[in-house]
C-alpha positions, 0 to 999 in steps of 0.5 A: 557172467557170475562174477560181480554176484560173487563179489557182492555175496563176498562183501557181505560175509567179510563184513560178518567175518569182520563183526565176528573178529570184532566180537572175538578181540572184544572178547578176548580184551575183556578175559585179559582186563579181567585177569590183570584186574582178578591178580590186581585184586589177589595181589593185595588182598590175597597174596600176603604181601601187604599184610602187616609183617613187621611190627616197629614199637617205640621204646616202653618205659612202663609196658613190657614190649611182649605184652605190646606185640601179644595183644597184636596178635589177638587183635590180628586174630579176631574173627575176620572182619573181611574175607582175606583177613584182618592185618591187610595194611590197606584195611586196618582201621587205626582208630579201631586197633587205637581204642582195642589197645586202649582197653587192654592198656592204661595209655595217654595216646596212641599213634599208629604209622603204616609204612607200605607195603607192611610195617606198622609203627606204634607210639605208645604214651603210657600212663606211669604207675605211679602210685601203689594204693594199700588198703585194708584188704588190698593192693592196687596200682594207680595210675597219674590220672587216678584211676586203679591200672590193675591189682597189684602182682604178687612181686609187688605185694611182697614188695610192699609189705616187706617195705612198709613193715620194716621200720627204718628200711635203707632204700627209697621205693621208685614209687609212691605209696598210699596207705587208705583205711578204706575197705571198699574193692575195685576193679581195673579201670575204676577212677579212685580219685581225680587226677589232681588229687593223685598228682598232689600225692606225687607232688608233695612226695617229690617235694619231700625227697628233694628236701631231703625228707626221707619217708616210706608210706602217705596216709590219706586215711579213710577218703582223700582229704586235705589232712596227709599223715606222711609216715616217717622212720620209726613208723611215726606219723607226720600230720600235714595239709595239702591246702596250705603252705606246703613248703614251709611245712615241709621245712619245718619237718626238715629242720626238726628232723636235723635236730636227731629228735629223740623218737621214742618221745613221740608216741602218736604225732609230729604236728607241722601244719603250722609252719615254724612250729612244732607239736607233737603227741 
């Protein structure tokens, strides 16, 4: 009978039969790994999902909102750094949109917050513009470190002259202006003067006002030093020192002026730096 060597020949092609299966599942598991894991990648890379859609900014003191969102754009839309784009949340370097927005902006400090699948949270801390610096051939911004935040806008140019020229105009500016017979340049980013230089002018301004001592212009005339020429109504000139007995300088300019000094009187100076004194020229 023939019966048991067709048994035997069945064995053997069930077990190819059963190698092929094996091949055929493995095969088939593999191309289905393959595609879960292919849509796993296209979905956050590709898909969009997971890019940066909405752009939540802190409230602006200083800086203009608009300005905040335009250099995100420009920054989104640098030459790609990676081949699905550069605003994929999962991606986005912060230190590296940190030190982009550092140079386009005079900033204290930058946090960057993601909030999955595609908010970004900026607070910005700015740096005030504080100071505005007139010199002989120029206006510029300083900032409460010191350093030149920009050249100054035509609106504040206008500002300023009109402000300075007038000899006894009614309101106070918000900010400080310094007057420098300096005829040097500068650009946008240069340190002017160190930042405890600049914070003594935004000091002894406050100390001022809160005096009551009205005035329009600091001359620090042609480099920073401790002699302050704080220009008053009628565009006289007042001479102070910055190193010495501030407060009671400033008192004793105060009581002089509440005694309605005839101004025309003084022709050049009111000399304070002695406190309790007055001389004028």
């Amino acid at each position: 009978m023939k019966w048991p060597a067709k048994k035997i020949n069945e064995g053997m092609y069930r077990e190819e039969r059963e190698g092929r299966l094996k091949k055929t599942k493995g095969a088939v598991y593999g191309l289905a790994i393959g595609f879960v894991i292919c849509g796993i990648v296209w979905f956050f890379l590709y898909s969009g999902f997971f890019d940066a859609r909405k752009i939540e900014i802190a409230p602006l003191q200083v800086l203009s909102e608009g300005a905040v969102r335009g250099e995100m754009d420009a920054y989104f839309n640098r030459p790609k750094q990676w081949p699905w784009g550069n605003n994929n949340i999962f991606f986005l370097n912060s230190e590296d949109l940190k030190s982009y927005l550092d140079t386009k902006f005079f900033i204290s400090s930058i946090t960057v917050d993601k909030s999955y699948p595609n908010i970004l949270r900026l607070k910005i801390s700015e740096r005030q513009r504080s100071v505005v610096l007139v010199t002989k051939n120029n206006m510029y911004v300083v900032d409460d470190y010191g350093v030149i935040s920009d050249v100054a806008d035509d609106a504040t140019v206008s500002t300023t002259r009109r402000f300075l020229i007038n000899p006894s105009p009614v309101d106070s500016p918000k900010e400080v202006y310094v007057i420098s017979s300096t005829t040097s340049t500068y650009s946008k980013g240069d340190e002017y003067v160190d930042l405890n230089r600049v914070r003594g002018w935004l000091d002894i301004a406050n100390r001022l006002r809160e005096a009551g001592v009205w005035f329009k212009a600091l001359d620090i005339g042609l480099e920073p030093q401790s002699l302050l020429q704080v220009l008053i109504k009628e565009n006289k000139y007042v001479l102070v020192d910055t190193d010495d007995l501030l407060d009671a300088q400033i008192e004793t300019l105060r009581q002089f002026l509440a005694t309605k000094p005839k101004m025309d009187q003084i022709n050049e100076y009111i000399d304070v730096r002695v406190p309790g004194r007055i001389y004028f020229k």
